[in-house]
Backbone as a chain_set.jsonl record, in Angstrom:
{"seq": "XXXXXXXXXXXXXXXXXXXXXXXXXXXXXXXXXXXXXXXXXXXXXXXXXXXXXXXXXXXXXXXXXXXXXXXXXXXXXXXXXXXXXXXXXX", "coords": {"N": [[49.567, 29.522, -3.062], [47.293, 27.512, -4.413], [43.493, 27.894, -4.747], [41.413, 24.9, -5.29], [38.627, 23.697, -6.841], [35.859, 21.573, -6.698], [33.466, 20.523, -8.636], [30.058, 19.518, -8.224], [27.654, 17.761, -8.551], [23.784, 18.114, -7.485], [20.653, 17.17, -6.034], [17.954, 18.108, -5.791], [14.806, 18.079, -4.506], [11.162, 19.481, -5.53], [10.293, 21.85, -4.341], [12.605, 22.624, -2.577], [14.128, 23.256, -5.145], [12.859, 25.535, -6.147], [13.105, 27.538, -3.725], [15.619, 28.014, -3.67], [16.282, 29.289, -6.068], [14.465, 31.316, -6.097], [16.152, 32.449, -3.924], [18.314, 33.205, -5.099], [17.474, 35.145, -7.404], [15.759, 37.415, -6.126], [18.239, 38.533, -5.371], [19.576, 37.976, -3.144], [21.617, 36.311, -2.687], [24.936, 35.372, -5.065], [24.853, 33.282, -6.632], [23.741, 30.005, -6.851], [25.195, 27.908, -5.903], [26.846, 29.428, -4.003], [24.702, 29.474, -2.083], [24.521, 26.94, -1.445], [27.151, 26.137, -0.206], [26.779, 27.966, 1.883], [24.577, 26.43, 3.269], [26.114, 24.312, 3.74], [28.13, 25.026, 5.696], [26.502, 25.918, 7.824], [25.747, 23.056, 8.625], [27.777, 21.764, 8.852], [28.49, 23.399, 11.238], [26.278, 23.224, 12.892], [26.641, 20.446, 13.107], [29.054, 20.203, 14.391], [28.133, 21.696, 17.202], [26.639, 19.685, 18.256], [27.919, 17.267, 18.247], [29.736, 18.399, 20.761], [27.838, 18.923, 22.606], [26.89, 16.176, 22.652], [29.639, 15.18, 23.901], [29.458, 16.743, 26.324], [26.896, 15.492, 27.512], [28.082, 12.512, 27.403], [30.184, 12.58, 29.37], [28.539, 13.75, 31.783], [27.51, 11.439, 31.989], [29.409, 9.717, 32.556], [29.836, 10.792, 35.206], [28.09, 10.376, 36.794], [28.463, 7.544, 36.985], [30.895, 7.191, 37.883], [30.201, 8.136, 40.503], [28.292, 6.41, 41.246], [29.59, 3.977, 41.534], [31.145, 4.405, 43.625], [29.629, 4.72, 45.493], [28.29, 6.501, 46.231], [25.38, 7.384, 45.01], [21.877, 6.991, 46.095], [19.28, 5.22, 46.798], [16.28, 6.491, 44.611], [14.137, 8.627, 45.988], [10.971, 10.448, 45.993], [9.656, 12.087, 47.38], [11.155, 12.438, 49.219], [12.51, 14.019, 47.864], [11.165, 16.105, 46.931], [10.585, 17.611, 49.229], [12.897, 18.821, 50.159], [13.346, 20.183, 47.866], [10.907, 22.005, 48.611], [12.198, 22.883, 50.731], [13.906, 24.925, 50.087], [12.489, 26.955, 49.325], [11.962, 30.5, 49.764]], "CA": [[48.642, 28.418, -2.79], [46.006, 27.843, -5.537], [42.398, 27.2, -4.314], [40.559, 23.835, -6.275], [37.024, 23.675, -7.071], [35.012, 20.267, -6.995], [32.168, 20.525, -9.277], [29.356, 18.194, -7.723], [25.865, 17.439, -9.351], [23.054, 17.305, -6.63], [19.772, 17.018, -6.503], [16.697, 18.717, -5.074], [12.873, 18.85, -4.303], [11.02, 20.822, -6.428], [9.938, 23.23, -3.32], [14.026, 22.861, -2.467], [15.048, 24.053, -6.122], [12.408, 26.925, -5.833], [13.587, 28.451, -2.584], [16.998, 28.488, -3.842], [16.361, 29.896, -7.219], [14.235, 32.888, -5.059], [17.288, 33.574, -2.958], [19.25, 34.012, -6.239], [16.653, 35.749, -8.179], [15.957, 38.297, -5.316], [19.524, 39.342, -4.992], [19.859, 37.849, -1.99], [22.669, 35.119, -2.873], [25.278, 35.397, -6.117], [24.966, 31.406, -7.473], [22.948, 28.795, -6.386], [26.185, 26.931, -5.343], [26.307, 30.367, -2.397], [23.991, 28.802, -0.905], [25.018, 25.436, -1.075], [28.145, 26.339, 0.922], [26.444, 28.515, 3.355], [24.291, 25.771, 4.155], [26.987, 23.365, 4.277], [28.798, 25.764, 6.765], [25.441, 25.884, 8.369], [25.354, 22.449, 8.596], [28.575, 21.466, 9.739], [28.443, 23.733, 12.596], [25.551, 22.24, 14.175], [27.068, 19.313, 13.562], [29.651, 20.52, 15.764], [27.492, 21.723, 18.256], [25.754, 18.368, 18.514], [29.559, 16.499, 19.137], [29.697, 19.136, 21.903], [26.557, 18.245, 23.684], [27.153, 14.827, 22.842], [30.644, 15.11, 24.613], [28.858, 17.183, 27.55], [26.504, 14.058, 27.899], [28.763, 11.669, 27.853], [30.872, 13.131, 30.771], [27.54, 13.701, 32.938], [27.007, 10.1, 32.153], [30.856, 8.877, 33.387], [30.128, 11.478, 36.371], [27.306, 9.287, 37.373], [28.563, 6.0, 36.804], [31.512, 7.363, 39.405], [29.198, 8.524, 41.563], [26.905, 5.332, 41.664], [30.585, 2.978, 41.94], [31.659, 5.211, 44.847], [28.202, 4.766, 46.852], [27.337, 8.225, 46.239], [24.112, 7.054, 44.907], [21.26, 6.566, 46.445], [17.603, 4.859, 45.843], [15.399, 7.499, 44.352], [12.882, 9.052, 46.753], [10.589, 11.286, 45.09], [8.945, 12.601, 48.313], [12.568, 13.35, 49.577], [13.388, 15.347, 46.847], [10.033, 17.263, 46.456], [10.515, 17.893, 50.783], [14.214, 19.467, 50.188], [12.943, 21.415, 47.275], [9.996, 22.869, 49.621], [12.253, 23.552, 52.05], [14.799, 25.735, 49.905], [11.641, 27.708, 48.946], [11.587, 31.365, 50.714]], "C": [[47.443, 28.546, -3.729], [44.679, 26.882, -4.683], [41.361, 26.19, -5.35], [39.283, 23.756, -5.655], [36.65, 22.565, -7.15], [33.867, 20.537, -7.539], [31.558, 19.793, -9.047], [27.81, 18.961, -8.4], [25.139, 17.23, -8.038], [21.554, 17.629, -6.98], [18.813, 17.055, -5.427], [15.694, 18.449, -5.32], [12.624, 19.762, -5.157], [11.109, 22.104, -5.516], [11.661, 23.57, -2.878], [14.898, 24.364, -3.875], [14.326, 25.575, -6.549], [12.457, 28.303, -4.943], [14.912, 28.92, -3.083], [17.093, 29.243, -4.783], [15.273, 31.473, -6.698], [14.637, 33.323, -4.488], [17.943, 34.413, -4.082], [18.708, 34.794, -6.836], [16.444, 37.114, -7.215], [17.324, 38.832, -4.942], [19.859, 38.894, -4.304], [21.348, 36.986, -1.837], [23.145, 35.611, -4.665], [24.86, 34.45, -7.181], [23.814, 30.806, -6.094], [24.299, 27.962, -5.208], [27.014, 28.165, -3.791], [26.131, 29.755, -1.32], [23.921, 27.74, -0.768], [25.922, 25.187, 0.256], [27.681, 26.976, 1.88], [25.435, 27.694, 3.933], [24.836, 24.586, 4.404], [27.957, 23.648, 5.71], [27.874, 25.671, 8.041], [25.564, 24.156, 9.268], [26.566, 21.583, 9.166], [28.844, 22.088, 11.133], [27.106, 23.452, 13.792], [25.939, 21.026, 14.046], [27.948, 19.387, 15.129], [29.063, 20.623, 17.181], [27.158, 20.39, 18.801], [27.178, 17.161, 19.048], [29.797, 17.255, 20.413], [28.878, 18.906, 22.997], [26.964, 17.089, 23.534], [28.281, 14.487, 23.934], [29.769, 15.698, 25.976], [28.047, 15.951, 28.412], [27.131, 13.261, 28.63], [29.845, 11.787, 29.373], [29.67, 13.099, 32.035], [27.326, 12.138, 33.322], [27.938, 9.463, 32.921], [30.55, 9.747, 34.723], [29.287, 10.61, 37.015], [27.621, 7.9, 37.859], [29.701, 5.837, 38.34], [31.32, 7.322, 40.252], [28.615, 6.992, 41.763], [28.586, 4.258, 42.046], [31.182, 3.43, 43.041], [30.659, 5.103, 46.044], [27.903, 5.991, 46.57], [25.961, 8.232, 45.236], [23.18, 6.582, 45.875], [19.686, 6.148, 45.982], [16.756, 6.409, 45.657], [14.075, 7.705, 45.144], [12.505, 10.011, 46.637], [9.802, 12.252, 46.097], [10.225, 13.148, 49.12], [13.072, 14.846, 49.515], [12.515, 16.389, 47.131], [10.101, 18.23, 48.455], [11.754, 18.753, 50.596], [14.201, 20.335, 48.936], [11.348, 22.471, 47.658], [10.921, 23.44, 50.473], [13.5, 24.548, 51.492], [14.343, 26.94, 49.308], [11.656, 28.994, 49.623], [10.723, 31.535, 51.64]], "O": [[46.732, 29.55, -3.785], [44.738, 25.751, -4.201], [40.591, 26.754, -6.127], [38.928, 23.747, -4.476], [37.303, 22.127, -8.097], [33.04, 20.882, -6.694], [32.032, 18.75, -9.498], [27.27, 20.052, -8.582], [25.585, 16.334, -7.321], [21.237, 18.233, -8.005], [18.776, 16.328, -4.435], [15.404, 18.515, -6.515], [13.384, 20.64, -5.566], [11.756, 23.119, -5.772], [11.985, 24.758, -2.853], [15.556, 25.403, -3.816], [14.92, 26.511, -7.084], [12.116, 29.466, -5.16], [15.279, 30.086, -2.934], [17.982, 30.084, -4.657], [15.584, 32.594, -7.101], [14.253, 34.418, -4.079], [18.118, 35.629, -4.16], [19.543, 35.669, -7.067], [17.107, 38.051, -7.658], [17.34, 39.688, -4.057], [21.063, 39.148, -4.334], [22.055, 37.124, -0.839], [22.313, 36.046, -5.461], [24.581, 34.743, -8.344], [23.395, 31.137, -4.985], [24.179, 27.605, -4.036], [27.587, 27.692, -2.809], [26.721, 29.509, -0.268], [23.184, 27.343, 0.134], [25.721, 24.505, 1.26], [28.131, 26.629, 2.972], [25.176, 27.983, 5.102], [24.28, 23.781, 5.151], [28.372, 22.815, 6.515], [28.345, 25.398, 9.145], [25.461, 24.145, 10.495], [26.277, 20.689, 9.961], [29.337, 21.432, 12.05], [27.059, 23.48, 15.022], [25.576, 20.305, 14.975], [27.749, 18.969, 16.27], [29.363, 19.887, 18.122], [27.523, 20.138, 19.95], [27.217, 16.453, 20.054], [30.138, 16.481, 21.308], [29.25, 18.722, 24.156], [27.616, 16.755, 24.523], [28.021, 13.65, 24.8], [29.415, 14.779, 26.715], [28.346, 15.533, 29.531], [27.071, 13.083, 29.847], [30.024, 10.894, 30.201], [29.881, 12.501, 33.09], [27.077, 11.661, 34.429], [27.593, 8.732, 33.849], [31.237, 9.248, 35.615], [29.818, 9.989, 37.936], [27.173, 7.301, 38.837], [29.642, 5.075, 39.304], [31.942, 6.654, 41.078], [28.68, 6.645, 42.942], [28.483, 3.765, 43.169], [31.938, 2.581, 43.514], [30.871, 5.345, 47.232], [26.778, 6.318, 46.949], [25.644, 9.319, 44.754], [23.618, 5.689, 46.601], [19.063, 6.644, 45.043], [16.699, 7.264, 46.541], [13.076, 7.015, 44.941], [13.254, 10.915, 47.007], [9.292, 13.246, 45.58], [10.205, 14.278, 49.609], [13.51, 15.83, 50.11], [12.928, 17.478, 47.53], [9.636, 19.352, 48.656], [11.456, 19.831, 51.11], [15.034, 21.241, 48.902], [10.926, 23.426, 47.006], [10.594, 24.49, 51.026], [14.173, 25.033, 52.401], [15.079, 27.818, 48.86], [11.111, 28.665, 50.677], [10.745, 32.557, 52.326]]}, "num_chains": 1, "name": "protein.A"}
């Protein structure tokens, strides 16, 4: 299996192309294009995350909507609530 390279042109901030050229310069990173991919890796995995919560959301939201088409809603009473979280107080 041979691995292909895409050569892409992009284009930075000055303060952008200075951070990156002080990772490489300090040792810290081989290439510039390093740290391209590790913050593309970066950058797709909070994406991920963020489809994850998003999905989490969306489920709380259909759990509700169940809930409120079932009657298991009721009007919001804020003196209720604050009375049944006093009274689960020690």
């Amino acid at each position: 299996m041979t691995n292909t390279v895409e050569r892409m042109t992009i284009t930075l901030t000055p303060e952008m192309a200075h951070t990156v050229k002080g990772a490489v310069n300090s040792g810290s990173y081989a290439s510039s294009s390093e740290i391209i991919r590790e913050a593309l890796r970066d950058w797709q995995h909070k994406r991920q995350l963020q489809q994850q919560e998003f999905e989490l959301l969306r489920a709380d939201v259909q759990k509700g909507m169940t809930d409120y088409e079932a009657g298991r809603v009721h009007d919001f009473d804020a003196e209720r609530i604050i009375a049944k979280g006093k009274a689960r107080k020690p």
